[in-house]
DSSP file (Angstrom, degrees, kcal/mol; ACC not computed):
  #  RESIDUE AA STRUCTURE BP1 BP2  ACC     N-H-->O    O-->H-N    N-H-->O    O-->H-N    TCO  KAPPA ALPHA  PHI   PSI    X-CA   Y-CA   Z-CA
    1    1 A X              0   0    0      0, 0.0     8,-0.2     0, 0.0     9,-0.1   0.000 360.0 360.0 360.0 136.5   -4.8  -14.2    5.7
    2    2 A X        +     0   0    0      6,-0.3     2,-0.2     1,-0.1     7,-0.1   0.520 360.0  19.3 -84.8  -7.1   -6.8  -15.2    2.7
    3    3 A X  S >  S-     0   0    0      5,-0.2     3,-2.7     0, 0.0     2,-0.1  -0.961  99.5 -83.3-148.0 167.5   -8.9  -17.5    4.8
    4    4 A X  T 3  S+     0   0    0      1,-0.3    -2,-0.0    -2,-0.2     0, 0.0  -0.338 121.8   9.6 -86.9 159.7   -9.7  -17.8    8.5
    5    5 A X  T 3  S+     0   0    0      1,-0.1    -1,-0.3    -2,-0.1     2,-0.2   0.876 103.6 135.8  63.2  22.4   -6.9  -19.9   10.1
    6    6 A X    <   -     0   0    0     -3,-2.7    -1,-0.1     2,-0.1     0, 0.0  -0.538  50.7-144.2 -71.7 168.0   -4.6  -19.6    6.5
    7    7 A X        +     0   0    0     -2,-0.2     2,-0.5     2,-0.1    -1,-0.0   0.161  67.3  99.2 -92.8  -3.4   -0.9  -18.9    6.2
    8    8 A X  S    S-     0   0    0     -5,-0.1    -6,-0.3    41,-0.0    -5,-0.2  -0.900  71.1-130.8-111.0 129.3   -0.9  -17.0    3.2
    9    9 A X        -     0   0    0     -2,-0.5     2,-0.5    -8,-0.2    41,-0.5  -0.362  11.8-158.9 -87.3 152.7   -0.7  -13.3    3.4
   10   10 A X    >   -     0   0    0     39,-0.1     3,-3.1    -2,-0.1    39,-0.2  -0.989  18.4-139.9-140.4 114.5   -3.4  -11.3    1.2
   11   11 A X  G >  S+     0   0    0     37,-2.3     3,-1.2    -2,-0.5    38,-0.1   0.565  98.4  81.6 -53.8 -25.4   -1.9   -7.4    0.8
   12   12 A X  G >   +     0   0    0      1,-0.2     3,-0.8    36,-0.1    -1,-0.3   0.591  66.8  85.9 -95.1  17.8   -5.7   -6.4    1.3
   13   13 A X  G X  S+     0   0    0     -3,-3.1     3,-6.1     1,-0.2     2,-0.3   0.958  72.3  84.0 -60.2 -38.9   -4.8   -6.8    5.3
   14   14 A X  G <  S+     0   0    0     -3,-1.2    -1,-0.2     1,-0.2    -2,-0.1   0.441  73.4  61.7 -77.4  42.9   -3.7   -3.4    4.8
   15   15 A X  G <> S+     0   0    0     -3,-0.8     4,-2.4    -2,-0.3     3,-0.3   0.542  76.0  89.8 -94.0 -18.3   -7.1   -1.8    5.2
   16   16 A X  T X4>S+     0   0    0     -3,-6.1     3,-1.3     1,-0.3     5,-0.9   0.858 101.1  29.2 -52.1 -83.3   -7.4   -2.9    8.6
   17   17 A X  T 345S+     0   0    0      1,-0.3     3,-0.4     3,-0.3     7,-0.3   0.437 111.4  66.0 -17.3 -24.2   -5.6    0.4    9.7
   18   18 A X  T 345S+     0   0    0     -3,-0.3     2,-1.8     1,-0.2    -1,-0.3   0.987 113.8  28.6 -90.4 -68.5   -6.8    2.3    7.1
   19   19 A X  T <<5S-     0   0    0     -4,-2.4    -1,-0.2    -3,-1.3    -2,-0.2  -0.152 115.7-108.7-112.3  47.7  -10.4    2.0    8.3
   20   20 A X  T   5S+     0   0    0     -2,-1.8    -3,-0.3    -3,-0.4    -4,-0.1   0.449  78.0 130.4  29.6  31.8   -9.5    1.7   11.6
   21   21 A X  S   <S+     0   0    0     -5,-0.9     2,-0.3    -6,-0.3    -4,-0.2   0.480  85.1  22.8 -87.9 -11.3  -10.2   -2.0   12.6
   22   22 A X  S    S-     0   0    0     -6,-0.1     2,-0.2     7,-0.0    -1,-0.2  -0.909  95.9-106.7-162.3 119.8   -6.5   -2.6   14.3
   23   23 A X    >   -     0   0    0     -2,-0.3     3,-1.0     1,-0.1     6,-0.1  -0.192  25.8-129.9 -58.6 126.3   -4.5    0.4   15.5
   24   24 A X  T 3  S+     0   0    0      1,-0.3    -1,-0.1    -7,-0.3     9,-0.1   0.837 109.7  50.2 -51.2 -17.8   -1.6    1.0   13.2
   25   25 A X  T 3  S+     0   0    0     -8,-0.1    -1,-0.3     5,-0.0     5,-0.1   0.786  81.7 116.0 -82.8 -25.5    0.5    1.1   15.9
   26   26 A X  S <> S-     0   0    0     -3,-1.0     4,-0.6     1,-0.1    -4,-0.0   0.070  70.2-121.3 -67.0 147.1   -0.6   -2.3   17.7
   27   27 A X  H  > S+     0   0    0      2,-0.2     4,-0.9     3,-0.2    -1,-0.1   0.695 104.5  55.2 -69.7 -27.8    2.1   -4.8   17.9
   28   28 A X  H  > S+     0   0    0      2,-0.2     4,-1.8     1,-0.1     5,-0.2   0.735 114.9  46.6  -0.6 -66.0    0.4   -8.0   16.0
   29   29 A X  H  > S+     0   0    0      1,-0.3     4,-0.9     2,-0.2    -2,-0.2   0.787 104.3  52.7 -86.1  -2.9   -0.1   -5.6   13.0
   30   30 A X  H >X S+     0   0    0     -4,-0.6     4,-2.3     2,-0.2     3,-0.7   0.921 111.3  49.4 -86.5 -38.3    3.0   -4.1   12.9
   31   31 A X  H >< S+     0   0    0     -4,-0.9     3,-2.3     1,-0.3     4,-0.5   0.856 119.6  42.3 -68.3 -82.2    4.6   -8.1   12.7
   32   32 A X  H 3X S+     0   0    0     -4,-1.8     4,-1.1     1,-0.3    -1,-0.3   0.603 109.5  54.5 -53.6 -21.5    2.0   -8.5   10.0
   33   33 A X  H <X S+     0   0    0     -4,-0.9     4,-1.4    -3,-0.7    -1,-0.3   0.734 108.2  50.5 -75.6 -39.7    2.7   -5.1    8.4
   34   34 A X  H XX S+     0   0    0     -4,-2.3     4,-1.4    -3,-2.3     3,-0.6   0.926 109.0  55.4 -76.6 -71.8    6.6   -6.2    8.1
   35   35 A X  H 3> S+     0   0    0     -4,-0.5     4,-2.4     1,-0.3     5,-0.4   0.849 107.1  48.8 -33.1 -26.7    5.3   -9.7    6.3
   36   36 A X  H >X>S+     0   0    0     -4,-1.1     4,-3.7    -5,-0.5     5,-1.6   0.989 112.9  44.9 -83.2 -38.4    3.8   -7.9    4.0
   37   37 A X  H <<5S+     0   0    0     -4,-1.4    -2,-0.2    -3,-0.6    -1,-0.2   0.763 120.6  42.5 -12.9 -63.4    6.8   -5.8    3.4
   38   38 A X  H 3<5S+     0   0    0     -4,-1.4    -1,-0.2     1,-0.1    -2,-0.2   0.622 127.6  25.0 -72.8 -24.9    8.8   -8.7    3.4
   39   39 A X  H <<5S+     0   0    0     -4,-2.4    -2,-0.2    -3,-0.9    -3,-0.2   0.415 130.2  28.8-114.8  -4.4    6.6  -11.1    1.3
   40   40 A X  T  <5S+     0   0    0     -4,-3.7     7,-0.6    -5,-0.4    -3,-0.2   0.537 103.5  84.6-119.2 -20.2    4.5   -9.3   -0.8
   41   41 A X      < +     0   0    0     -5,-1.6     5,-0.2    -6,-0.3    25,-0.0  -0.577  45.9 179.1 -93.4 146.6    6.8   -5.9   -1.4
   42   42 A X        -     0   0    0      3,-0.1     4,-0.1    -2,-0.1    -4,-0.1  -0.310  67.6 -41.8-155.0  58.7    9.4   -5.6   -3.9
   43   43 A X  S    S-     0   0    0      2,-0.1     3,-0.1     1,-0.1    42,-0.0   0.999 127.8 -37.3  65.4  58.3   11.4   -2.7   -4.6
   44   44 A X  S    S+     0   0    0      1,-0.3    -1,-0.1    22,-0.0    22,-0.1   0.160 116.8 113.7  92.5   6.7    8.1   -0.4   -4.2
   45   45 A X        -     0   0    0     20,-0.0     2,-0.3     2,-0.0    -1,-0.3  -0.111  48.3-165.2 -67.7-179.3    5.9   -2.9   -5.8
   46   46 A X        -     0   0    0     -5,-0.2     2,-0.8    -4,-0.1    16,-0.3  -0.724   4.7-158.0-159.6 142.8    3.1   -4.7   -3.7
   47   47 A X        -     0   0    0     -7,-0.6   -36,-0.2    -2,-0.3    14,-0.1  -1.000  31.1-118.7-133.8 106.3    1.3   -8.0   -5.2
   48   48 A X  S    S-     0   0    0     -2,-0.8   -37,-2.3    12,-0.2     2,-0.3   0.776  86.2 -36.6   3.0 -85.6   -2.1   -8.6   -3.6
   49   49 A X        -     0   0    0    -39,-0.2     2,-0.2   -38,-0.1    -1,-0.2  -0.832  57.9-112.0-145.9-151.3   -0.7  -11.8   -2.5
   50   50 A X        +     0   0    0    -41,-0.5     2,-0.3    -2,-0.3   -41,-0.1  -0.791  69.6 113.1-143.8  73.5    2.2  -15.1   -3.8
   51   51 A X  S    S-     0   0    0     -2,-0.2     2,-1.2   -43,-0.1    -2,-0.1  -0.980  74.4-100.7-149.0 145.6    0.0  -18.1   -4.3
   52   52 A X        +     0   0    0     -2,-0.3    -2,-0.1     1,-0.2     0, 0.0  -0.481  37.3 173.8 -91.2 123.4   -0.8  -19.8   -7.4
   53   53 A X        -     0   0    0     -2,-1.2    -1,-0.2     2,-0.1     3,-0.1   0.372  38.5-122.5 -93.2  15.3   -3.9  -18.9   -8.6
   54   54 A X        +     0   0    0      1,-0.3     2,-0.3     3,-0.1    -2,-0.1   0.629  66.2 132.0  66.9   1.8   -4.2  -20.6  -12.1
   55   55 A X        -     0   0    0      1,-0.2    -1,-0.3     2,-0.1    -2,-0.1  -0.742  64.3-104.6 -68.3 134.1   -4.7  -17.7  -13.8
   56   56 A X  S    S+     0   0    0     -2,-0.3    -1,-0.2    -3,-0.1    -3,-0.1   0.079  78.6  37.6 -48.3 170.4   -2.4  -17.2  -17.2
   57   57 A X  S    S-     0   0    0     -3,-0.1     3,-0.1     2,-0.0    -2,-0.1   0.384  94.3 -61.4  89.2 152.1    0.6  -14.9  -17.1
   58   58 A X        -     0   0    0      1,-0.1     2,-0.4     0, 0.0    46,-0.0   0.007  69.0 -89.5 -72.5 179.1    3.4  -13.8  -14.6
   59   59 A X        -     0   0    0    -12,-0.0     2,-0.4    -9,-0.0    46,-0.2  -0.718  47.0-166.8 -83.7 123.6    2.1  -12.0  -11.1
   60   60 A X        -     0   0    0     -2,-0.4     2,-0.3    44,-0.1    44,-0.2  -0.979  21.3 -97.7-130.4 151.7    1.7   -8.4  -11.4
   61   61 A X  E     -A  103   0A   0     42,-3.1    42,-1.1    -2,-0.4     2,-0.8  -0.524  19.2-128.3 -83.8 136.4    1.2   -5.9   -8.7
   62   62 A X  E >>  -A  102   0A   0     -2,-0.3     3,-1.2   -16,-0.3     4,-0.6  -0.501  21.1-147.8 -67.5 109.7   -1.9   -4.3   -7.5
   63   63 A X  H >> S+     0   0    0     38,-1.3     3,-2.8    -2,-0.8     4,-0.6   0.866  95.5  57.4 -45.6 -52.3   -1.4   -0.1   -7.5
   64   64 A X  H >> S+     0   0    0     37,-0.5     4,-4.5     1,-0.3     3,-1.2   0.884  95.5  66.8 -75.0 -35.2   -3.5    0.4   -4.8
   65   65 A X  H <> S+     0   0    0     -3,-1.2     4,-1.7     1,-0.2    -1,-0.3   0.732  94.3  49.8  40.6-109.4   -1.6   -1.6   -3.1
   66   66 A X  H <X S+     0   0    0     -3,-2.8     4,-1.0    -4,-0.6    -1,-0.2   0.515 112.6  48.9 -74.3  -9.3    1.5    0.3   -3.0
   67   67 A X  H <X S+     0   0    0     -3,-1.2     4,-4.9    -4,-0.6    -2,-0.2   0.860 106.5  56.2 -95.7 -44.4   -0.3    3.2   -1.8
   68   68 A X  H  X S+     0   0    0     -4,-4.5     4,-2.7     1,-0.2     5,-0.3   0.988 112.7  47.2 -41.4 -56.5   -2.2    1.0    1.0
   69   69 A X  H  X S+     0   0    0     -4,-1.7     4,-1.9    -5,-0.4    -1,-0.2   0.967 108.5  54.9 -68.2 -35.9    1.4    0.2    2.2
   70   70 A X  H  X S+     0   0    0     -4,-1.0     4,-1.4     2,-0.2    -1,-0.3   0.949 109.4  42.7 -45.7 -50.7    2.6    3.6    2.1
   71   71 A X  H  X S+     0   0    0     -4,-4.9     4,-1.6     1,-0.3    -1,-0.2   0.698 107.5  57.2 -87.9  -8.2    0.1    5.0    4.2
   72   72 A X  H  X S+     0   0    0     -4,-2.7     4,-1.0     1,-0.2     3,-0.3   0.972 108.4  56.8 -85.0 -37.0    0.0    2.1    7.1
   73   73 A X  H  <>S+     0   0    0     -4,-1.9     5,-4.6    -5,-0.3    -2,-0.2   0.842 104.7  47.8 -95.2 -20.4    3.8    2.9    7.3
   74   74 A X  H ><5S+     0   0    0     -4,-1.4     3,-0.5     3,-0.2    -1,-0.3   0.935 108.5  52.5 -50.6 -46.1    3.1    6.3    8.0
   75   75 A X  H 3<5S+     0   0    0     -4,-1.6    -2,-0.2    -3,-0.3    -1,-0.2   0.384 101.4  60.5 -62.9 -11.8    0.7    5.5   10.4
   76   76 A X  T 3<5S-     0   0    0     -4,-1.0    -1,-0.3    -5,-0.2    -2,-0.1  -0.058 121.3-109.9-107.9  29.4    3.1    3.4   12.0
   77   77 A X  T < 5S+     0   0    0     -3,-0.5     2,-1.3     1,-0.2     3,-0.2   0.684  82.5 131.8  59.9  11.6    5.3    6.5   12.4
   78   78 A X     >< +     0   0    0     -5,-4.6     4,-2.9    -6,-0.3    -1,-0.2  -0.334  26.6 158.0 -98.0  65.8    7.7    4.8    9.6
   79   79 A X  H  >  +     0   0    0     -2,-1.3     4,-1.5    -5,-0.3    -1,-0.2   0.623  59.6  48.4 -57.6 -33.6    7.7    8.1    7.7
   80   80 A X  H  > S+     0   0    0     -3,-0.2     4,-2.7     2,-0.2     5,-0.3   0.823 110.5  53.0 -89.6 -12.4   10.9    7.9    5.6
   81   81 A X  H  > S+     0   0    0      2,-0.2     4,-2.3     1,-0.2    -2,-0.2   0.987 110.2  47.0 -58.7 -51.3    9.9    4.4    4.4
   82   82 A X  H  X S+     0   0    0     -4,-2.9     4,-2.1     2,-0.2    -1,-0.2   0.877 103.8  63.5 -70.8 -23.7    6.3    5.8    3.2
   83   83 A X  H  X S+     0   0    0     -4,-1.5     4,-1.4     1,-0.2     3,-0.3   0.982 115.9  32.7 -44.1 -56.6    8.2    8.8    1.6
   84   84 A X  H  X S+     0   0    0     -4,-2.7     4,-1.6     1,-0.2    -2,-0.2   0.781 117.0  50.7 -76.9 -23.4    9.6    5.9   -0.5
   85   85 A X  H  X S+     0   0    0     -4,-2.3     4,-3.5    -5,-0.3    -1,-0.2   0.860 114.5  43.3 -22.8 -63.8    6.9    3.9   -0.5
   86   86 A X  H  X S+     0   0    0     -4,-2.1     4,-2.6    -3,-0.3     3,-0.3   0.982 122.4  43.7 -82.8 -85.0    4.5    7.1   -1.8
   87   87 A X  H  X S+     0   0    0     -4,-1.4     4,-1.9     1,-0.3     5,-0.3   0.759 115.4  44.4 -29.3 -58.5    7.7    8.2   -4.6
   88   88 A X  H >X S+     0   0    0     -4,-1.6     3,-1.3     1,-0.2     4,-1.0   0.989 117.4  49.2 -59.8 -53.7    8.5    4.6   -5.9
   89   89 A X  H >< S+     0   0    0     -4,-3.5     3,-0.5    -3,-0.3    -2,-0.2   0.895 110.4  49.7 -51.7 -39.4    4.4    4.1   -6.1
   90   90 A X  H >< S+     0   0    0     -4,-2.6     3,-1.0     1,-0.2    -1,-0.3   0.794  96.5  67.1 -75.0 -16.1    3.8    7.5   -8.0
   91   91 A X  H << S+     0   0    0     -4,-1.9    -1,-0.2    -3,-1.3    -2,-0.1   0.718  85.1  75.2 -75.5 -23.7    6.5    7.0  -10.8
   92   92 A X  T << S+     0   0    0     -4,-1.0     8,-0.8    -3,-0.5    -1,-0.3   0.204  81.5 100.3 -82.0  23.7    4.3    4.3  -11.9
   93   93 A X  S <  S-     0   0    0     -3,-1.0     2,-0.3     6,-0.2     6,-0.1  -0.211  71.8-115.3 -60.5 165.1    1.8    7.1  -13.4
   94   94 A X    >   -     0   0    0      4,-0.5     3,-2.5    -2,-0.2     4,-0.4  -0.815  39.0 -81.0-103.7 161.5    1.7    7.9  -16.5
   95   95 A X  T 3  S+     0   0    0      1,-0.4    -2,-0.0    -2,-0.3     0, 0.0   0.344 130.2  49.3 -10.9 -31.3    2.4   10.9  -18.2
   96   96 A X  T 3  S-     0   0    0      2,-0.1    -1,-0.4    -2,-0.1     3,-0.1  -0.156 120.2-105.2-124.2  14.5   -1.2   12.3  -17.1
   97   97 A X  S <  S+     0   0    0     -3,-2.5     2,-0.2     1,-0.2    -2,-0.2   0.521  79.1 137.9  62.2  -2.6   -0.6   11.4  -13.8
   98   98 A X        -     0   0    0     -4,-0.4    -4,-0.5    -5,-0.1     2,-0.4  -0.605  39.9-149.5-102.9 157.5   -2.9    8.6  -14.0
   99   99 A X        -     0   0    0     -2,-0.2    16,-1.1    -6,-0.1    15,-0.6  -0.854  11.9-128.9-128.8 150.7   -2.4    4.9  -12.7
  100  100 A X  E     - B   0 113A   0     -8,-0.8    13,-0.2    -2,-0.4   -37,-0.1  -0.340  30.8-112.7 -84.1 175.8   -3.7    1.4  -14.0
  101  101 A X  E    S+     0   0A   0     11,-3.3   -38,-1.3    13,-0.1   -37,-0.5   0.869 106.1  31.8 -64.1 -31.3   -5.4   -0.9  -11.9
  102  102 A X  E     -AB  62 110A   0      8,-3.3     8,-1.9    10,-0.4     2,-0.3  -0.876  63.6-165.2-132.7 144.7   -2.1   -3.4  -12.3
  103  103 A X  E     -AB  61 109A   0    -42,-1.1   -42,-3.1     6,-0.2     6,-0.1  -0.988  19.7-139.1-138.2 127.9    2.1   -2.4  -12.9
  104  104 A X    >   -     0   0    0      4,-0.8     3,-1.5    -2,-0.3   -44,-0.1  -0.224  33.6 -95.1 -73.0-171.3    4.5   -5.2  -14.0
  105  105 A X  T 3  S+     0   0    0      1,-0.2    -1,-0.1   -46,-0.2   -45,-0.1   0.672 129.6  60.3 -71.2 -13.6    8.1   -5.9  -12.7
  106  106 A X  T 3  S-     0   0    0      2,-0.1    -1,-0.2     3,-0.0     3,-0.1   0.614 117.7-113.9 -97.4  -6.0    8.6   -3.8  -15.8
  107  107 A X    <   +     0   0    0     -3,-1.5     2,-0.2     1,-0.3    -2,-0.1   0.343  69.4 141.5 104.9   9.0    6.9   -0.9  -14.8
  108  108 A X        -     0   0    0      1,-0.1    -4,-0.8     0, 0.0    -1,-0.3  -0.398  49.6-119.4 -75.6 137.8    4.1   -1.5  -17.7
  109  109 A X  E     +B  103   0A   0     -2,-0.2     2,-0.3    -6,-0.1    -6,-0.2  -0.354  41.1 161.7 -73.7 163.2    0.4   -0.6  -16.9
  110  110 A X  E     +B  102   0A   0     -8,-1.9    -8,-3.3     2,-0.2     2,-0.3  -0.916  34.3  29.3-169.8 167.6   -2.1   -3.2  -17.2
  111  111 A X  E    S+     0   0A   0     -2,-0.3   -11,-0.0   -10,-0.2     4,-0.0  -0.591 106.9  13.0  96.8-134.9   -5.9   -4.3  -16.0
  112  112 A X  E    S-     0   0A   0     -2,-0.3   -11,-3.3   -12,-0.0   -10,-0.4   0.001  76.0-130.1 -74.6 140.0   -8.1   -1.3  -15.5
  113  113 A X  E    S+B  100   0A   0      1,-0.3     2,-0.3   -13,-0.2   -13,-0.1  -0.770  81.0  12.4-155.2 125.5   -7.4    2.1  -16.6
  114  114 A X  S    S-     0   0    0    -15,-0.6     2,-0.5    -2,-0.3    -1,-0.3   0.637  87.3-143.6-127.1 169.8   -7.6    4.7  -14.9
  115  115 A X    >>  -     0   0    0    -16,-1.1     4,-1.0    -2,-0.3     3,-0.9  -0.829  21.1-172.4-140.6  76.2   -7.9    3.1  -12.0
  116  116 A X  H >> S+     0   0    0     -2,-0.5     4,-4.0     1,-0.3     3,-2.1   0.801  83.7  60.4 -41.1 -68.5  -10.2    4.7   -9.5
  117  117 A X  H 3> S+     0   0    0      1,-0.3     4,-1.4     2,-0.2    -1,-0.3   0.875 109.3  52.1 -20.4 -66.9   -9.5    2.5   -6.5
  118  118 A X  H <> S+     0   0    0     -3,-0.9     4,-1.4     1,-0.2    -1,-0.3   0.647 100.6  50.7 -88.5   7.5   -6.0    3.8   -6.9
  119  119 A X  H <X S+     0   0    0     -3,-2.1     4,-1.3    -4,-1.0    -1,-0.2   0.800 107.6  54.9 -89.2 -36.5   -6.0    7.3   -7.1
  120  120 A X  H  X S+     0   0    0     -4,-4.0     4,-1.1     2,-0.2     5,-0.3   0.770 108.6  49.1 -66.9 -23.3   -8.1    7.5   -4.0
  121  121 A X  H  X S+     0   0    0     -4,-1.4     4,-2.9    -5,-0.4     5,-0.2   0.904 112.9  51.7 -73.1 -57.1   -5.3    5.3   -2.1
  122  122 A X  H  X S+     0   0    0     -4,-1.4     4,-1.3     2,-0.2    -2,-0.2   0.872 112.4  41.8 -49.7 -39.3   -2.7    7.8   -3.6
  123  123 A X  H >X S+     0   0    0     -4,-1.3     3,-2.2     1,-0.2     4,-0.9   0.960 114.1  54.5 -97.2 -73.0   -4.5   11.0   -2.4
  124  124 A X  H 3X S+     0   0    0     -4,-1.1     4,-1.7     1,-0.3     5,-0.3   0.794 119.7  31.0 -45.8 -37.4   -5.4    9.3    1.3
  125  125 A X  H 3< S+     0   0    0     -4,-2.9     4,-0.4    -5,-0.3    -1,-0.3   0.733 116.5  54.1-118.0  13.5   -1.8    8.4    2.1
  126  126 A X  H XX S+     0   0    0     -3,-2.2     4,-1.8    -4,-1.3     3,-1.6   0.881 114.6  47.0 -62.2 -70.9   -0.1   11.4    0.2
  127  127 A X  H 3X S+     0   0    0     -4,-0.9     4,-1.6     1,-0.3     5,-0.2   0.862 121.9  37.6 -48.4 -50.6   -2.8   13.9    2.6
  128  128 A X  H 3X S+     0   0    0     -4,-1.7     4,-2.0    -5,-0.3    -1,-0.3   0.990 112.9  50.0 -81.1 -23.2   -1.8   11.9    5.6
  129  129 A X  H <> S+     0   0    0     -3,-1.6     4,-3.3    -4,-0.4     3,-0.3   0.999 113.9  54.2 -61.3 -65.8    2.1   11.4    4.7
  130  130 A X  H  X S+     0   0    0     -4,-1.8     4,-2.5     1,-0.2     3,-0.2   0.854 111.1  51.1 -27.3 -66.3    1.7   15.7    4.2
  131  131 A X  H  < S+     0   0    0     -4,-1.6    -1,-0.2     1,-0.3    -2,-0.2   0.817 109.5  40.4 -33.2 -58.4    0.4   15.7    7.7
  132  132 A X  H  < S+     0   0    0     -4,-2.0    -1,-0.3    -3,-0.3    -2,-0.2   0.836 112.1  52.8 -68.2 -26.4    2.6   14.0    9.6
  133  133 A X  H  < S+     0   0    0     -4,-3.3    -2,-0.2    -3,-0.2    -1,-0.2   0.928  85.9  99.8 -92.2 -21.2    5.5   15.2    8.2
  134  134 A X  S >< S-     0   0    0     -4,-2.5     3,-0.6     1,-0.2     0, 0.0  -0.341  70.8-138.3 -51.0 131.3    4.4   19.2    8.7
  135  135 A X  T 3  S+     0   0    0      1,-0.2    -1,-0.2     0, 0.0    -4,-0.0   0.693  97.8  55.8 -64.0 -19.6    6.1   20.6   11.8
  136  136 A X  T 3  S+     0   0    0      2,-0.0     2,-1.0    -3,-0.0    -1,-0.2   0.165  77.6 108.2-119.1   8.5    2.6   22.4   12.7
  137  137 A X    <   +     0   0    0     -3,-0.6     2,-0.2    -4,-0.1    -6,-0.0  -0.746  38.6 179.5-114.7 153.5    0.1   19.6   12.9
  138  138 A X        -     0   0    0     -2,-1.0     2,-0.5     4,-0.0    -2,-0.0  -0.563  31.6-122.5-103.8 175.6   -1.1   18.6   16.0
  139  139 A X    >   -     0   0    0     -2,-0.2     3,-0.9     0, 0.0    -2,-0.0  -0.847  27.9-120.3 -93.9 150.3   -3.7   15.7   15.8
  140  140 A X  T 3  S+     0   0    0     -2,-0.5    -2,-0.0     1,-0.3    -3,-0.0   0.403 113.1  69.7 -70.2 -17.7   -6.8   16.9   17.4
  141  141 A X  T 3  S+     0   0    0      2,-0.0    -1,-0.3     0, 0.0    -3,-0.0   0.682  92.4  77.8 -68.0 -54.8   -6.7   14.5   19.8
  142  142 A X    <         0   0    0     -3,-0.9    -4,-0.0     1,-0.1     0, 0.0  -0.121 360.0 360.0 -41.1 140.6   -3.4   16.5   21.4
  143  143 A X              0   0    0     -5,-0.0    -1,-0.1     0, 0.0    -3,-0.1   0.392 360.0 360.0-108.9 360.0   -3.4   19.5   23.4
């Protein structure tokens, strides 16, 4: 939601999980975790949100983003979906490995560059995606 009591879905719900504020598993966020999927996501893209904001220019997707959505779907056990999630997002690097703040539908950088925000997003949900999928971690929490 971009406001309380709105209807419009804002991509930066996925931090609730991230920082623990709603368990990634809870059922509430997982139906909001599919909207964003379904309304904000686009053949490994992710757009902040789909409202017009008056600002020039098509809608471009936020990088961090894609990485945010990668790693709630791990955390929602949806492991091969953040494998494609985490793949589709990194091809949108550059040559140096580095990612802009913004990727059109065309796969062109834009806004900010290098793009702090989203390199930390990349290395948090590649290091947890690594975790879960290794046969030999336990969570600590486990016996």
């Amino acid at each position: 939601m971009q406001e309380r009591g709105g209807r419009e879905l804002d991509a930066a719900l996925l931090m609730m999980p991230l920082v623990r504020f709603v368990s990634s598993t809870d059922p509430v966020w997982l139906q909001t975790l599919d909207a964003i999927g379904e309304q904000l996501s686009d053949d490994g893209l992710v757009y902040r949100y789909r409202i017009d904001d008056a600002l020039e220019g098509d809608e471009v997707a936020f990088t961090t983003c894609i990485f945010w959505f990668a790693e709630c779907l791990a955390r929602a056990g949806r492991l091969d979906e953040a494998r494609m999630q985490l793949a589709k997002g990194a091809a949108y690097a550059n040559h140096l490995g580095l990612f802009a703040e913004e990727v059109d539908v065309r796969g062109l950088s834009l806004g900010n560059f290098p793009q702090a925000l989203t390199h930390l997003a990349f290395i948090s949900a590649a290091h947890f995606l690594d975790r879960r999928l290794d046969p030999a971690y336990r969570p600590s929490w486990q016996p």
